[in-house]
C-alpha positions as CSV (number, residue, x, y, z in Angstrom):
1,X,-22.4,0.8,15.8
2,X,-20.4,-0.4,12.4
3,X,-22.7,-0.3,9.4
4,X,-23.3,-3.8,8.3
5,X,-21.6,-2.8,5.1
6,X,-18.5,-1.9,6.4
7,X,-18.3,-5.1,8.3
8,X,-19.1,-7.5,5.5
9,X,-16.5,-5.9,3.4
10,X,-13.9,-6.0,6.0
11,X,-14.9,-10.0,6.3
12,X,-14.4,-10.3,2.5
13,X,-11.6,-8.9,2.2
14,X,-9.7,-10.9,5.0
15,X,-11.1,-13.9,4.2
16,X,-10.4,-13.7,0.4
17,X,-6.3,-12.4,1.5
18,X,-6.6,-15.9,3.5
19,X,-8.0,-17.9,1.0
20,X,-5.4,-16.8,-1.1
21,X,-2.5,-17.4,0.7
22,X,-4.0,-20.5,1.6
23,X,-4.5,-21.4,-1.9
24,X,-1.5,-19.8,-3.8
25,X,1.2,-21.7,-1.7
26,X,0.0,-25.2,-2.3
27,X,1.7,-25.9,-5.2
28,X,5.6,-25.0,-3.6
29,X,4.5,-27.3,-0.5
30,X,3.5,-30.2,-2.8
31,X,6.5,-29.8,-4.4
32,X,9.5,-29.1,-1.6
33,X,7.6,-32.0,0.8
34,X,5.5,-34.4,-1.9
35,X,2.2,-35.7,-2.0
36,X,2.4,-38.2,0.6
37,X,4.0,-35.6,3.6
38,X,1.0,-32.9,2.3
39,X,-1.6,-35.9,3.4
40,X,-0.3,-35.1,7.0
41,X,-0.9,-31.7,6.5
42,X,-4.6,-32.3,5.1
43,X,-4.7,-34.5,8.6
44,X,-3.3,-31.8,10.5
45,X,-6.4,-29.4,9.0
46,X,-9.1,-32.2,9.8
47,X,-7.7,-32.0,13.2
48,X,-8.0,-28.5,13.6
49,X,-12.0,-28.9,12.7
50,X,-12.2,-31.6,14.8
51,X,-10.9,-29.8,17.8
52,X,-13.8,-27.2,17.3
53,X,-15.9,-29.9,19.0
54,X,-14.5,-28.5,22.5
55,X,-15.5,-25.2,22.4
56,X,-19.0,-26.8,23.3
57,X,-20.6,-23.9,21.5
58,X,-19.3,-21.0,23.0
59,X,-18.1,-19.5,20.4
60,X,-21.7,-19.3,19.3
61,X,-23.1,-18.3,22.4
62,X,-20.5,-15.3,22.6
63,X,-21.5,-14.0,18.8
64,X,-25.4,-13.6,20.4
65,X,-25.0,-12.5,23.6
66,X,-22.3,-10.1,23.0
67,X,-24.1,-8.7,20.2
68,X,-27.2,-8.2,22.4
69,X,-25.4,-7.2,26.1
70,X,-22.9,-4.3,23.6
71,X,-26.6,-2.4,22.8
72,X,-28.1,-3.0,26.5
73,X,-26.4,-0.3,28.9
74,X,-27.5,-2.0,32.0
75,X,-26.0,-4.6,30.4
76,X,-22.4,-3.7,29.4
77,X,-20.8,-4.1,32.7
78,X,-21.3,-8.1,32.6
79,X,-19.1,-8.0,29.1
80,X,-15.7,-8.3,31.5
81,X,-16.8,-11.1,33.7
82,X,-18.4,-13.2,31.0
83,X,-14.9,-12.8,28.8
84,X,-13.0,-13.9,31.7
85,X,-15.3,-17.1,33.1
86,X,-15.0,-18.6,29.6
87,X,-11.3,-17.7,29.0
88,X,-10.3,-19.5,32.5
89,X,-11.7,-22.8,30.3
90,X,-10.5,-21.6,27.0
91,X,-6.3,-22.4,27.5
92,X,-7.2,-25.3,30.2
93,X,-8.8,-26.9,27.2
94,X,-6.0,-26.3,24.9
95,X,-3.6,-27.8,26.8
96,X,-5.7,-31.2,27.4
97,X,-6.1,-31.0,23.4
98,X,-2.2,-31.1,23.1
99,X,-2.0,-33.7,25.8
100,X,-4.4,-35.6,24.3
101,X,-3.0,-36.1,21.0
102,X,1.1,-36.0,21.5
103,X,0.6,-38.7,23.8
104,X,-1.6,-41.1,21.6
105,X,0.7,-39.6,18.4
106,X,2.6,-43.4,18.4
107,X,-0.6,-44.8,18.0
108,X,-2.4,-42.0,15.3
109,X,1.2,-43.0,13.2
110,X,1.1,-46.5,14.0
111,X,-2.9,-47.6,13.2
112,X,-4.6,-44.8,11.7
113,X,-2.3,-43.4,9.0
114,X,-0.5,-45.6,6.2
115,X,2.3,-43.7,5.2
116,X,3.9,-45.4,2.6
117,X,7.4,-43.3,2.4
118,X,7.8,-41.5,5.7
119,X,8.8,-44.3,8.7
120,X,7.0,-44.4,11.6
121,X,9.2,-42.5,14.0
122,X,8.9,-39.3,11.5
123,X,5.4,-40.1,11.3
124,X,5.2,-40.1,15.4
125,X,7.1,-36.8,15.2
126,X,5.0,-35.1,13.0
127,X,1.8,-35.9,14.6
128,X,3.1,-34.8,18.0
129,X,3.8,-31.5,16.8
130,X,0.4,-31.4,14.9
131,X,-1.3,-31.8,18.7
132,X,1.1,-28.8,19.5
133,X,-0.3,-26.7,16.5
134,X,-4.0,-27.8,16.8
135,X,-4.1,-26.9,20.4
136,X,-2.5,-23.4,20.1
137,X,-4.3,-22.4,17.5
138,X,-7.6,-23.0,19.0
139,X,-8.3,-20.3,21.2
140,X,-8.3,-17.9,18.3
141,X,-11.7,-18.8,17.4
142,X,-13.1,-17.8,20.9
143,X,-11.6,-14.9,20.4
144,X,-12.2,-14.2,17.1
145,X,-16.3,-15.0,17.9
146,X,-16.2,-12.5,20.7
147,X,-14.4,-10.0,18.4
148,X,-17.3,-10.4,15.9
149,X,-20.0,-10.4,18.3
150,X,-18.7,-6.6,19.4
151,X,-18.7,-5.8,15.4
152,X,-15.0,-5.3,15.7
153,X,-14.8,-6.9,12.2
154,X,-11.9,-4.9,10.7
155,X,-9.3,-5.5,13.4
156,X,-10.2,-9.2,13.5
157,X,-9.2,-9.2,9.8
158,X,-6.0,-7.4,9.8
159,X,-5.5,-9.9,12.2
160,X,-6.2,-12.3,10.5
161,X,-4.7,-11.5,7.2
162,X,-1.2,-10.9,8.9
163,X,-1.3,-14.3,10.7
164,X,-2.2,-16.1,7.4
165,X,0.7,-14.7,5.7
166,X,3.3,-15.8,8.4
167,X,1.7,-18.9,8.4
168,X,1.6,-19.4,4.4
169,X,4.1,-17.6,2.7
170,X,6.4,-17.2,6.0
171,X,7.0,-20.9,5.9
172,X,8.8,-20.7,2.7
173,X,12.0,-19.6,3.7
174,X,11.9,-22.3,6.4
175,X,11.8,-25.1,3.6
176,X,13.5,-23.6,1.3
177,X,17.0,-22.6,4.1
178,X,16.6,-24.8,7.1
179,X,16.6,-28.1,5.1
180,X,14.3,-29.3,7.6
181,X,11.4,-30.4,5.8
182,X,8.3,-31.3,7.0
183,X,8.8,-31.1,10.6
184,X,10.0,-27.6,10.2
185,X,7.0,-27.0,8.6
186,X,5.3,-28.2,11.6
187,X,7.1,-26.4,13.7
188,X,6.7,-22.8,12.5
189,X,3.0,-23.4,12.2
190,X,3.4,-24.2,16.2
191,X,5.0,-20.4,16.3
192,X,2.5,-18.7,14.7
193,X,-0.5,-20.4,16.2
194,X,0.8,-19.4,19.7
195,X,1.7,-15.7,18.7
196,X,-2.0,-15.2,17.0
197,X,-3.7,-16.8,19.8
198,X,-2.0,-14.2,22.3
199,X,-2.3,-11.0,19.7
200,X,-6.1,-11.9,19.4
201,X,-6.3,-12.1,23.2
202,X,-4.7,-8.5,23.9
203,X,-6.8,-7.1,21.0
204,X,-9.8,-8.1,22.5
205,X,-9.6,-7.1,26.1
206,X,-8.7,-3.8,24.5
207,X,-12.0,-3.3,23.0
208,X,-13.7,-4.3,26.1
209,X,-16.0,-1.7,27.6
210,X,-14.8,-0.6,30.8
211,X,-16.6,-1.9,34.4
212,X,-16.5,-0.7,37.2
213,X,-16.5,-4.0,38.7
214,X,-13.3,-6.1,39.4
215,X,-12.9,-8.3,36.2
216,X,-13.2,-12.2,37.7
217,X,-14.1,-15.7,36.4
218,X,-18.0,-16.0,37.7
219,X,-19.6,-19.6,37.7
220,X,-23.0,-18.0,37.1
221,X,-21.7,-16.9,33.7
222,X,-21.1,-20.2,32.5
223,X,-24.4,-21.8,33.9
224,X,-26.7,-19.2,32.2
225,X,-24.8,-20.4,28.8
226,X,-25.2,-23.8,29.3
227,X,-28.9,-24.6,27.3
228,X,-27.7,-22.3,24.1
229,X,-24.1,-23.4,24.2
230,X,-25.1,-27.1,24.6
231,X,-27.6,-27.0,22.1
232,X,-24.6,-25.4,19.7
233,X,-22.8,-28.1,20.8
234,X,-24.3,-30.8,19.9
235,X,-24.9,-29.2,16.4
236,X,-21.5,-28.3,16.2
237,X,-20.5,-32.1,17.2
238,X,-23.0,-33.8,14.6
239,X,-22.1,-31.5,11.7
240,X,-18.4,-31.9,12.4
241,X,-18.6,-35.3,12.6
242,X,-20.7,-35.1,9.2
243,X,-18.7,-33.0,7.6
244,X,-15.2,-34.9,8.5
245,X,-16.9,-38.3,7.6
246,X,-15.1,-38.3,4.1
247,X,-11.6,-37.2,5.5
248,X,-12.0,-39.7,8.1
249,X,-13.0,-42.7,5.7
250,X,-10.6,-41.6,3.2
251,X,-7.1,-41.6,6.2
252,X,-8.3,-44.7,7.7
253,X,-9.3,-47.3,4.5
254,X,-6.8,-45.5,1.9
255,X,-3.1,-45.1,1.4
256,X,-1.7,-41.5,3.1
257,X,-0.7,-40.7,-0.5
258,X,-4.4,-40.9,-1.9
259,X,-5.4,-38.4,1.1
260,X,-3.0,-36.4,0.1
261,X,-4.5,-36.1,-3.3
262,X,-8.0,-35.5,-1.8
263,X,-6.2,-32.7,0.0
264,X,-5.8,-31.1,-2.8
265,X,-9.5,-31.2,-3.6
266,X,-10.6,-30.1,0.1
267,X,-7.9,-27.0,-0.1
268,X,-9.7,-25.6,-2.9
269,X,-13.0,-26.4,-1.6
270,X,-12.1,-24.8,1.8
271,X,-11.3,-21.7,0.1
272,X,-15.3,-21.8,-1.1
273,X,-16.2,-22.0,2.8
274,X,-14.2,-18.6,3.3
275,X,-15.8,-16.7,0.9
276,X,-19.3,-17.6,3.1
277,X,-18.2,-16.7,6.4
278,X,-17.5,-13.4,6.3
279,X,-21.2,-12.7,5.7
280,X,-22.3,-15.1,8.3
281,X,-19.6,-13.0,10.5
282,X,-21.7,-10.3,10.0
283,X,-24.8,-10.7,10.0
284,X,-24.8,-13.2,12.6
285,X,-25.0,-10.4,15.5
286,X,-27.0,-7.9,13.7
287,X,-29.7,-10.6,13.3
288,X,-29.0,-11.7,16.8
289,X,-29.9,-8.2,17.5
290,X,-32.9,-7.9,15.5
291,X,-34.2,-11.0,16.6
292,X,-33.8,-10.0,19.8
293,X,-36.0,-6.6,19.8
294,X,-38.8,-9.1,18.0
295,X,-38.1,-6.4,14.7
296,X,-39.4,-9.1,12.2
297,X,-39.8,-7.0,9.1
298,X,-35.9,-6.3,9.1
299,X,-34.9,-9.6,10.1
300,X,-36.7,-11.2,7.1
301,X,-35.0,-7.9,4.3
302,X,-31.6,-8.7,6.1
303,X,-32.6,-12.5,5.7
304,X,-33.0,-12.7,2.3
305,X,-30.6,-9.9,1.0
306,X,-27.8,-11.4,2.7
307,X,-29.0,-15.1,1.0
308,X,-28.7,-13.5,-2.3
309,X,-25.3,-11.9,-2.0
310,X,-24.0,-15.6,-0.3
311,X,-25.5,-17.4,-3.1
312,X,-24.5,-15.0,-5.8
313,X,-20.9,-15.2,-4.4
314,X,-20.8,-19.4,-4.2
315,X,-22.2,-19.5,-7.5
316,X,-19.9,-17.8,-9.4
317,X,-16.9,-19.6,-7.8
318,X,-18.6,-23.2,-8.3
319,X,-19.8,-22.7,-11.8
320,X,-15.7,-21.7,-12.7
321,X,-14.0,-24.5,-10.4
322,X,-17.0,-27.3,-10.8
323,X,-17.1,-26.4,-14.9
324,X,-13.4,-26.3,-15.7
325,X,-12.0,-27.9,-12.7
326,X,-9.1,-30.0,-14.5
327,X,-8.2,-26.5,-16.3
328,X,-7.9,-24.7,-12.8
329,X,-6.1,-27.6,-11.3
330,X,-3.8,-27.3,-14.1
331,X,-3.4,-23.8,-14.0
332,X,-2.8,-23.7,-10.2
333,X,-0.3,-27.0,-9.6
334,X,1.0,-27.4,-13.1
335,X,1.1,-31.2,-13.0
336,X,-0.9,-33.3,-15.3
337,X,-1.4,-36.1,-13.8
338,X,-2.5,-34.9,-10.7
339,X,-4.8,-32.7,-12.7
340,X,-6.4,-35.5,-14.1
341,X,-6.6,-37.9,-11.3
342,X,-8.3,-34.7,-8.7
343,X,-10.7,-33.1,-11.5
344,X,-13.8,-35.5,-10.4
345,X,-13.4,-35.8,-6.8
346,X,-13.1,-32.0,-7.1
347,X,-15.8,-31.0,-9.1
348,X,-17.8,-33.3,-6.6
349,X,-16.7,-32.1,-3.6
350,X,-16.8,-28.1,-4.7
351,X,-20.5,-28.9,-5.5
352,X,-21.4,-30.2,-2.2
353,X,-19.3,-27.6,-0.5
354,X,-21.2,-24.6,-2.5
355,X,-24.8,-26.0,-1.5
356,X,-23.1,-26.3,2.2
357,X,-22.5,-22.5,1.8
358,X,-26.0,-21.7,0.5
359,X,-27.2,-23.0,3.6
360,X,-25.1,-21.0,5.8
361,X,-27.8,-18.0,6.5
362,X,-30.6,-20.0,7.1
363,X,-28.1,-21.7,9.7
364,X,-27.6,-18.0,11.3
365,X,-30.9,-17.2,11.5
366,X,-32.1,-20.7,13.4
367,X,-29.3,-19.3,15.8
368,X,-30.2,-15.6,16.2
369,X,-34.1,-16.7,17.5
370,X,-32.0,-19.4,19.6
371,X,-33.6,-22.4,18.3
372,X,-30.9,-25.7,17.6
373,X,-32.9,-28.4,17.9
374,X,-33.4,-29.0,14.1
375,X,-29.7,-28.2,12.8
376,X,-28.8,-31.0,15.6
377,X,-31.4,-33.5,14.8
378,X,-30.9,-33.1,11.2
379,X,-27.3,-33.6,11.9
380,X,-27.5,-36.4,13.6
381,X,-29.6,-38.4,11.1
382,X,-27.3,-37.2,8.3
383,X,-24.8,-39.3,10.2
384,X,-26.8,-42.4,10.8
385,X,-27.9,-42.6,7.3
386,X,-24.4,-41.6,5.3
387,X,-21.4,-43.0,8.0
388,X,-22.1,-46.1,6.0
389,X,-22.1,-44.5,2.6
390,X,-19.1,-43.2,3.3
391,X,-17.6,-45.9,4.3
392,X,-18.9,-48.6,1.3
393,X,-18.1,-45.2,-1.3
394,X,-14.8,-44.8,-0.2
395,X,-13.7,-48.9,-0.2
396,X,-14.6,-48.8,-3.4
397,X,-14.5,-45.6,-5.4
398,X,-11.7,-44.2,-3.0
399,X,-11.8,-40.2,-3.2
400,X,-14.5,-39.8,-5.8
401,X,-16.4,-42.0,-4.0
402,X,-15.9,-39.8,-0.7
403,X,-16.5,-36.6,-2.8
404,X,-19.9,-38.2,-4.4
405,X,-21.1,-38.8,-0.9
406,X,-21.1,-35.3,0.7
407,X,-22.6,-33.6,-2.7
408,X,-25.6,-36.2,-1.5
409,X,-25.3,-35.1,1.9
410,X,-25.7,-31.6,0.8
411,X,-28.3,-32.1,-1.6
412,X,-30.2,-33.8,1.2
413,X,-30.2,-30.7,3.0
414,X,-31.3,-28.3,0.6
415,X,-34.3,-30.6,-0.2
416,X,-35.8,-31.5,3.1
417,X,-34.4,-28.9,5.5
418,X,-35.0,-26.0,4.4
419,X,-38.8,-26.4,4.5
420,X,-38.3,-27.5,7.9
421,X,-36.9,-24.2,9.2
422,X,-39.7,-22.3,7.1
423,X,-42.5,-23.7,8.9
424,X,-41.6,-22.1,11.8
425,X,-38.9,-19.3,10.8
426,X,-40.5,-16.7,7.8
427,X,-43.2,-18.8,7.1
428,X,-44.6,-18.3,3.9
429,X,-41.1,-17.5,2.6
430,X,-39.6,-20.8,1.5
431,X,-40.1,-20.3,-2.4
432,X,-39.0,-16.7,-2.6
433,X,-35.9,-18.2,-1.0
434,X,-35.2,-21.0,-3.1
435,X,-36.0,-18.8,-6.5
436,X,-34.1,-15.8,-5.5
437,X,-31.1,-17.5,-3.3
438,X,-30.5,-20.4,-5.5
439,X,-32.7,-21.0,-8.9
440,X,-32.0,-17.5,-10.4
441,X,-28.2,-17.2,-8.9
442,X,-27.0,-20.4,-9.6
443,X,-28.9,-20.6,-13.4
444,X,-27.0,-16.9,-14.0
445,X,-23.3,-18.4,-13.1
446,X,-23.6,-21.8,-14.1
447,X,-24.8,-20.8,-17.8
448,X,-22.1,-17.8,-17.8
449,X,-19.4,-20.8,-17.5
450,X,-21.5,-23.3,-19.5
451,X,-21.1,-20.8,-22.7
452,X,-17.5,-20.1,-21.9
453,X,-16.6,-23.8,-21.8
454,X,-18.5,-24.2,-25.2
455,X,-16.3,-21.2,-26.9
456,X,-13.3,-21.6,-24.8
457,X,-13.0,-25.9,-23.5
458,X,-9.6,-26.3,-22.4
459,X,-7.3,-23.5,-20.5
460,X,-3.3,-23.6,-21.1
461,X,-1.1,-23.0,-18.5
462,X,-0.6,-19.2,-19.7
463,X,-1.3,-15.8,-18.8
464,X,-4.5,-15.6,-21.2
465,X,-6.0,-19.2,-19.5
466,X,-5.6,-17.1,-16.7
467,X,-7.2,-14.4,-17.8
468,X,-9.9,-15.8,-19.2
469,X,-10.8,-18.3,-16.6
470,X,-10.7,-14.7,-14.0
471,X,-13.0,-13.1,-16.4
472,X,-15.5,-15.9,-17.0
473,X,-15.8,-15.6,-12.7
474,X,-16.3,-12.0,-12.8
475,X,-19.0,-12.2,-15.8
476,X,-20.3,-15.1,-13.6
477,X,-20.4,-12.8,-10.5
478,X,-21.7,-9.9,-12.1
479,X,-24.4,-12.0,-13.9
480,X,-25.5,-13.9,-10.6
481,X,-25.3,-10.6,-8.5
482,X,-27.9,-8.4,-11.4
483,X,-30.6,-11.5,-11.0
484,X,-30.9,-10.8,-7.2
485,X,-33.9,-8.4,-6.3
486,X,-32.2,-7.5,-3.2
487,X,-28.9,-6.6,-4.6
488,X,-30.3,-4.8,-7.4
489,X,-32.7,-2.1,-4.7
490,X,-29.1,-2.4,-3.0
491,X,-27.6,-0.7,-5.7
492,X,-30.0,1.7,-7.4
493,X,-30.6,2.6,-3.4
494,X,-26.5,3.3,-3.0
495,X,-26.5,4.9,-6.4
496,X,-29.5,7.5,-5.7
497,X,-27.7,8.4,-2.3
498,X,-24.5,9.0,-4.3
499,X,-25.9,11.1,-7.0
500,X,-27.9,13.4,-4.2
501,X,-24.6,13.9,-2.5
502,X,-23.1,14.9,-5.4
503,X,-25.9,17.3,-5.6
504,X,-25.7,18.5,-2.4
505,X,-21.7,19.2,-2.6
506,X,-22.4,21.3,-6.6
507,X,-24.5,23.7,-4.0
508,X,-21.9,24.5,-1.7
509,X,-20.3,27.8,-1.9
């Protein structure tokens, strides 16, 4: 079995390669296609969230169960047929994605979006190829949740990391030499969603033990899914819906232009959210597994070191974008104006997004023991009480507005359910969490970045604003990361084991 260190690191690292080719190719897109062609590409990405509502949680499902059937022999042999019965609804489900949304593209161009440049045949184009790109590129994450559920973690993220360069940097040249703008684009994101979907297919069924029996689709399979995978569901629905509430206000009440601009914003708040899940990659399945042999002593260490770390993480990053946000704006687009106009709804939405991320290992553990009826119910009464905040923020504050709204939202969360899951999940442990995974981390990174905005307030557009705002986030980090308990035995225990190794090897003749 991996050790849990070796996975989270391989999570880091291919997430932080895609956040940074995600990130680091914005500005050359918003300025070969303009702001008003990237607020299709910010729709294109809502859609591709969106679409997550049809895996009807077994992606979820597959993280637990293959984590617990790889460690059971008499229960290895099922690992085949379970792959197969949910892969014969994986690609029919693609295809009714792409069906579903070229055909109604006419009327997604015609009354949803307000494009103020591009006509309406373009527009139609462009949306049809989106359902081509959003419906290819979803059977990845089945795959990649059954990759993770076998702890094949560093596969998955070369994967991943090659697919994310095609996608970001190897559209370039396609802008730059085909002079086919946004649609070709489009287009080679179609190309590389298809090829990754396949590649992560063969990789997976190459890391599948071996059975002895023939390899089938088996109704019973899906059946003894359905009360996890529908409870998933449901959360999955409610907190996509949540969580898309402020994209969907902003694409239906504002101009396409103004989207695109809150594009921006959700781009480097996104990149936050990647930074989170590789540890919830990781120690999703081994908490799955400890939860599973009733081993609570190691559930609650793993519980609360792997809080810390998140927390530590998310801080840092926050304090640096949320503190000097119009200075890494700047330094990342080089355009004033737009600078100015994003800095609010960003710092907004960053903070909203970083308490989101906090809350992303308590998530795990509600779903290791199984239990999904509070992340549902508290979803769904998130939506009744902010789909008209949304809606009344963004008529009349427009992206700031929007971004104001899910910091609530988030806020919300961290207040009331967190408790919730403590009454019944590590009771007794609520206020070691909240001091350790988010007074002491957050206070350490926030007054790092407080002290470097006092002696340094404004970043130019230079190598030394970039070096300064990169080493304010590593003081941050560093900072944030010494105030954890758990990190700190982490380290003194990995430094003791290092120094009697050394030891050990002086002896040898």
């Amino acid at each position: 079995m991996p050790r849990l260190r070796d996975n989270v690191l391989a999570n880091y690292a291919g997430q932080a390669w895609v956040a940074i080719m995600g990130v680091a190719f914005v500005p050359v897109y918003l300025r070969l296609l303009g702001i008003e062609q990237f607020g299709l590409i910010a729709f294109m990405l809502s859609l591709q969230t969106i679409s997550l509502l049809l895996d009807m949680g077994t992606g979820v499902f597959l993280g637990r169960e293959l984590a617990q059937r790889a460690h059971h022999a008499d229960r290895r042999d099922s690992i085949r047929q379970l792959i197969r019965s949910f892969e014969c609804l994986i690609w029919p489900t693609a295809a009714l994605i792409a069906i579903l949304i070229v055909s109604t593209s006419g009327e997604i161009a015609s009354h949803w979006l307000h494009p103020e440049q591009l006509g309406k045949e373009t527009t139609t184009k462009a949306v049809g190829i989106i359902g081509l790109v959003v419906a290819l590129l979803w059977p990845t994450a089945f795959y990649a949740s059954a990759l993770s559920g076998l702890e094949q973690q560093k596969k998955l993220n070369v994967l991943v990391a090659v697919f994310a360069t095609l996608r970001y940097a190897g559209v370039v040249p396609v802008l730059l030499w085909s002079n086919s703008g946004l649609l070709g684009f489009l287009w080679w994101h179609c190309l590389i969603a298809g090829l990754q979907s396949i590649c992560s297919a063969m990789v997976l069924w190459r890391h599948l033990p071996q059975s002895a029996e023939r390899t089938r689709f088996q109704l019973s399979e899906i059946l003894g899914a359905r009360h996890f995978a529908l409870g998933v569901f449901s959360i999955t629905a409610l907190g996509l819906i949540l969580s898309q509430m402020d994209r969907l206000a902003m694409s239906a009440l504002r101009p396409l232009e103004e989207l695109g601009y809150y594009g921006v914003a959700l781009t480097i708040s996104g990149g936050l959210g990647r930074l989170v899940q590789p540890m919830f990659a990781a120690i999703y399945p081994r908490l799955s597994k400890l939860a599973g042999s009733d081993d609570q002593l190691r559930v609650s260490e793993l519980y609360h070191l792997s809080s810390q770390i998140v927390a530590a993480v998310v801080a840092a990053v926050a304090g640096v974008v949320c503190i000097y946000s119009e200075s890494v704006l700047r330094l990342w687009t080089g355009d004033s104006v737009l600078s100015a106009q994003v800095a609010l709804p960003l710092t907004l939405v960053f903070a909203g997004t970083a308490i989101n991320g906090v809350m992303n290992v308590p998530y795990a553990l509600q779903l290791a023991h199984g239990w999904t009826r509070l992340a549902a119910l508290s979803n769904l009464v998130g939506i009744i009480l902010f789909a008209p905040a949304f809606v009344l923020a963004v008529e009349n504050h427009g992206m700031t507005g929007a971004a104001a709204v899910w910091l609530a939202v988030n806020v919300t969360y961290l207040v009331f359910i967190a408790p919730l899951l403590h009454r019944r999940l590590l009771r007794g442990e609520l206020g070691l969490w909240y001091a350790q995974s988010v007074l002491q981390p957050f206070s350490a990174a926030f007054g790092v970045v407080l002290v470097a905005k006092w002696l340094y307030p404004s970043i130019d557009r230079t190598i030394g604003g970039v070096t300064w705002i990169s080493a304010t986030g590593l003081i941050a980090l560093t900072a944030s990361l010494l105030v954890s308990q758990g990190f700190r035995k982490l380290l003194i225990a990995y430094l003791r084991q290092m120094r009697i190794e050394r030891t050990d090897s002086s002896f040898k003749p």
